[in-house]
C-alpha positions in Angstrom: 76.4 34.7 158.1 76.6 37.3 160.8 78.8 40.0 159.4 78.2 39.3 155.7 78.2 43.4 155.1 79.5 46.9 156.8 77.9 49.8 155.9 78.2 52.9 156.8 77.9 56.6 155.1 76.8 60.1 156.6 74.9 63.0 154.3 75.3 66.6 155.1 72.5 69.4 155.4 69.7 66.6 156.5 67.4 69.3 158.1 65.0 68.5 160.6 62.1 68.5 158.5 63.9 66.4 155.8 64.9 64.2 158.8 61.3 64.1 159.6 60.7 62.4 156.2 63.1 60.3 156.1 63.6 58.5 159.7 60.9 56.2 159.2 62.5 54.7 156.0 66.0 54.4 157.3 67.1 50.9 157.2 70.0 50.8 159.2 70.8 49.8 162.8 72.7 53.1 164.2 71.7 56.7 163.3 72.8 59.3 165.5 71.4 63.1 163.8 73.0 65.8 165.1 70.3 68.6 163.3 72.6 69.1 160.2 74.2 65.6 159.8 72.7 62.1 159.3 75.5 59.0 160.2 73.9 55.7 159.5 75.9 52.6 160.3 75.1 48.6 160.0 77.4 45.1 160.2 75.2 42.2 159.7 73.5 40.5 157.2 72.7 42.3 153.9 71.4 45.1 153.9 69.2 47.2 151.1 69.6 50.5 151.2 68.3 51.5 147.1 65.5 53.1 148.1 67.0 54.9 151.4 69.6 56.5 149.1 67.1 57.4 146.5 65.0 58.7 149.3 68.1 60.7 150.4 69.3 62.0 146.7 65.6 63.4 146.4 65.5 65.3 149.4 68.8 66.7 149.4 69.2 70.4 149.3 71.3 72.5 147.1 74.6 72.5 149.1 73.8 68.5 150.5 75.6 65.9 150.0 76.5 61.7 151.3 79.0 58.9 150.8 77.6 55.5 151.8 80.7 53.0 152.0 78.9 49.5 151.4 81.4 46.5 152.0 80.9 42.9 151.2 82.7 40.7 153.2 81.5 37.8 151.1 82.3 38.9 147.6 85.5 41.2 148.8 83.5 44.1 146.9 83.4 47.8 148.5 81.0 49.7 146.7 81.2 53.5 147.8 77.9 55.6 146.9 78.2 59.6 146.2 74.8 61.0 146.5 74.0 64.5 145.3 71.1 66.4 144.4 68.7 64.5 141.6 72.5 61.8 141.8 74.2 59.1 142.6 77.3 57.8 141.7 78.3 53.7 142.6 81.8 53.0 142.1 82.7 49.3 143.1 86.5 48.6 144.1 87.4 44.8 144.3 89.2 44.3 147.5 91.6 41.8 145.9 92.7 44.2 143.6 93.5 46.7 146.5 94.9 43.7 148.4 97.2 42.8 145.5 98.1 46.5 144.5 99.2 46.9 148.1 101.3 43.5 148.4 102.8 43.8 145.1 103.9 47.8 146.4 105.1 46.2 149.5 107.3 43.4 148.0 105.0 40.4 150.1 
């Protein structure tokens, strides 16, 4: 399918020589670096980004830090990656579940 996933995420205090290390390895479509901050972005087919976001959590400096927002269109799961020095956190959300939250909240 075309637009099985969305992902997008940005990471903070990317110098340009951890830039330089990492720009060959970046898997997605759109990256715009502004000297300080990465933004990565992708809607297409699916998309592995493991070893990008491992890449990035061992680089990382002291005061850096990302979110990658990884949505599955075909499994309605949104999977939102923190990524800290020597971490990362994955916490999945089922879109249903927001879906239903907010319906139920709404009275539809």
């Amino acid at each position: 399918m075309k637009d099985d996933v969305r992902v997008y995420g940005d990471f903070h205090r990317i110098s340009p020589e951890i830039f330089d290390k990492l720009k060959d390895s970046i898997p997605f479509d759109q990256v715009e670096y502004d000297g300080d901050v990465l933004r990565v972005d992708h809607e297409g087919c699916y998309l592995m980004i493991d070893d990008f976001i491992e890449m990035v959590r061992d680089l990382l400096p002291e005061n850096g830090y990302g979110h990658v927002e990884y949505i599955d269109h075909l499994d309605w799961v949104v999977t939102r990656y923190t990524i800290k020095p020597g971490k990362i956190e994955a916490k999945k959300i089922l879109v249903d579940n927001v879906l239903d939250a907010y319906m139920h909240e709404h009275g539809l």
